[in-house]
N, C-alpha and C positions, 0 to 999 in steps of 0.2 A: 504494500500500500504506500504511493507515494503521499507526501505530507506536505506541502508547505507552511510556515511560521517567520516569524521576525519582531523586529522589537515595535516600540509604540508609533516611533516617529516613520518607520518606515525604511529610513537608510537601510537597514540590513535585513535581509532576506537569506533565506536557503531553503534547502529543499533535504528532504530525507525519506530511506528505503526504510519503511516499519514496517512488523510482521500483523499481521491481519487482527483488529481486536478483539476482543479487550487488552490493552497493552497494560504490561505491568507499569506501576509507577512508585517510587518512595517518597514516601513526605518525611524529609528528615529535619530533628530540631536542632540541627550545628548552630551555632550563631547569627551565618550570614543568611543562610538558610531560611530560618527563622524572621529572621526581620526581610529577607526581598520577597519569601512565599515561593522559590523554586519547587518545582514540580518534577521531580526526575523520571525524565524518559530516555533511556541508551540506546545510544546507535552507534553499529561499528564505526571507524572513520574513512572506512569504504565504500559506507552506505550514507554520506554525510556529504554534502555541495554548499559550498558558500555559494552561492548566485552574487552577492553584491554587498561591499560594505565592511570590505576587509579595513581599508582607511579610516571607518569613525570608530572600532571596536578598541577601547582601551585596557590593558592588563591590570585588573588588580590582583595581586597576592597577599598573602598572611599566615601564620605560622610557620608549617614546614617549608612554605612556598611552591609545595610540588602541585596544587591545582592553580591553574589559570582562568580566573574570573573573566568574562569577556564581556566588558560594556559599552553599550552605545555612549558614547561620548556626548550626541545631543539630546538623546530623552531620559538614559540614565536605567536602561532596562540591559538586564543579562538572559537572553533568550538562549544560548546556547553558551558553554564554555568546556572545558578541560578537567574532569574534577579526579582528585587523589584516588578516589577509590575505583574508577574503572579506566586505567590508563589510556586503552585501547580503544576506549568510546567518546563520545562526546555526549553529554548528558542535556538535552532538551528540554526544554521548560515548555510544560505542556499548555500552561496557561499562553503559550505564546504560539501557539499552534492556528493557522487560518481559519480551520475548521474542529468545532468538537468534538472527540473521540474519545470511544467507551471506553472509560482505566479501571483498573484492578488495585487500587493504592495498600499499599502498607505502607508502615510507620518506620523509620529507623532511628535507629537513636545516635544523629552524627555528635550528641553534645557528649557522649562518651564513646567517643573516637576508636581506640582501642579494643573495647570490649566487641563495637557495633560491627567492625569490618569482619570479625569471624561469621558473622550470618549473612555476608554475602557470599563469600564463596567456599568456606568451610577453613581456611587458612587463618593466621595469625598475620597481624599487619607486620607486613617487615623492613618498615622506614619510612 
């Protein structure tokens, strides 16, 4: 199912390959999480297309530095970014999705970082 989504103002756009729904999604209460209301949707970064808008997206980081926040510079929305816990995907913020799509949510608990990443993939976080 292809998808498209983007942030509020429009500059950025992309397009992504999702499997057919109810797609899973996690509502996690990490911090930033928390206060912007990300809605985690993964996609490989195979199945992932900037269309447009690579120049307004600005990096933010914080703690370990290893996920990359990616925000519109002129409306101030992170529709899509780089997040620690699934290197190989790009996690999609479903609220930012064109169209609305059936989710499956659970809860993760990123405000306990450590414990939470063993219930994604069954490993212990390792940095």
């Amino acid at each position: 199912m292809k998808t498209l989504g983007g942030c509020h103002c429009g500059v950025v756009r992309w397009e992504a390959e999702l499997p057919d729904p109810p797609l899973e999604a996690l509502a996690c209460n990490c911090s930033i999480c928390r206060k912007t209301g990300h809605l985690h949707v993964f996609v490989p970064h195979a199945r992932f297309t900037l269309l447009r808008g690579a120049d307004a997206l600005t990096t933010y980081r914080f703690g370990t530095g290893s996920a990359a926040h990616l925000v519109c510079r002129f409306c101030g929305v992170k529709s899509c970014y780089q997040p620690r816990s699934h290197p190989g995907d790009w996690s999609l913020n479903a609220h930012c999705f064109d169209e609305e799509v059936a989710l499956e949510c659970r809860d993760f608990d990123g405000a306990n970082w450590d414990l939470a990443k063993a219930t994604l993939d069954g490993t212990p976080e390792g940095g």
